[in-house]
N, C-alpha and C positions, 0 to 999 in steps of 0.2 A: 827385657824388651822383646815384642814378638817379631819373628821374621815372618810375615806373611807368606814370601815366595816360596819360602823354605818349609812353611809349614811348622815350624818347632815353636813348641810353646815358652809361656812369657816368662821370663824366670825373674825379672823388677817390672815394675811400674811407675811411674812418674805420679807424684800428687802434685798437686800444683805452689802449696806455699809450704812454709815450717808452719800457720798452724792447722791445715788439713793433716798433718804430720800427726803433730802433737793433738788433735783431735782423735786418730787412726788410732795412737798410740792409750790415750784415754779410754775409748771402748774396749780395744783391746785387755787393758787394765781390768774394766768392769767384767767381761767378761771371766777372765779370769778368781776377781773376786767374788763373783760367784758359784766358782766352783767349775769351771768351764776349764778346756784344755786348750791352749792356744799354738798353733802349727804358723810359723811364719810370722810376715809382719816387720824383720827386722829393717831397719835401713841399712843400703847399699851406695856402693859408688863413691862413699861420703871423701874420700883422698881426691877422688877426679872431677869431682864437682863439689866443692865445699857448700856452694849454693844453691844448689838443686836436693830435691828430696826423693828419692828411689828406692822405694822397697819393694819385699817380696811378696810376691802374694799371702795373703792371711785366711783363715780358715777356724773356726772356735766352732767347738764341739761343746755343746750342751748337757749335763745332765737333765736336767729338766725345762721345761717352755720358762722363759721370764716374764715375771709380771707386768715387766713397763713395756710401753712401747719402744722401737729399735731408736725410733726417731725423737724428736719433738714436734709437736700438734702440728707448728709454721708448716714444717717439712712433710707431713704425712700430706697438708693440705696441696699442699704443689705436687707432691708428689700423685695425690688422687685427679688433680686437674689435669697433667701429663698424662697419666692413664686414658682418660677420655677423650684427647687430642688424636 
């Protein structure tokens, strides 16, 4: 979590359910079977909040561009309507 005042960076994250979790945890995966390097991503905390989902920041290093998109079409589309908000 980030201390703003403090300045120091975030070392978990909060997702919001188990399955943005297990969604995180899916690309992650892809990534990796594609031949990608995967840095972080674990879940934390899991003793002190059996119910909450917090992990570390993630990071996947590419060999090469992937051919699909990151997203699904729904998401790219909201996400390009955000853009122009």
């Amino acid at each position: 979590m980030m201390e703003p005042l403090r300045g120091t960076a975030a070392l978990v994250g909060p997702l919001i359910d188990k399955g943005a979790f297990e969604g995180m945890q899916g690309a992650l995966g892809k990534a990796k079977a594609e031949g990608g390097q995967v840095f972080g991503g674990e879940r934390q905390l899991e003793n002190q909040f059996p119910g909450g989902y917090y992990v570390r920041p993630a990071l996947a290093m590419m060999p090469k561009r992937s051919p699909r998109p990151p997203c699904s079409p729904s998401s790219t589309v909201r996400l390009s309507r955000l853009a122009r908000i």
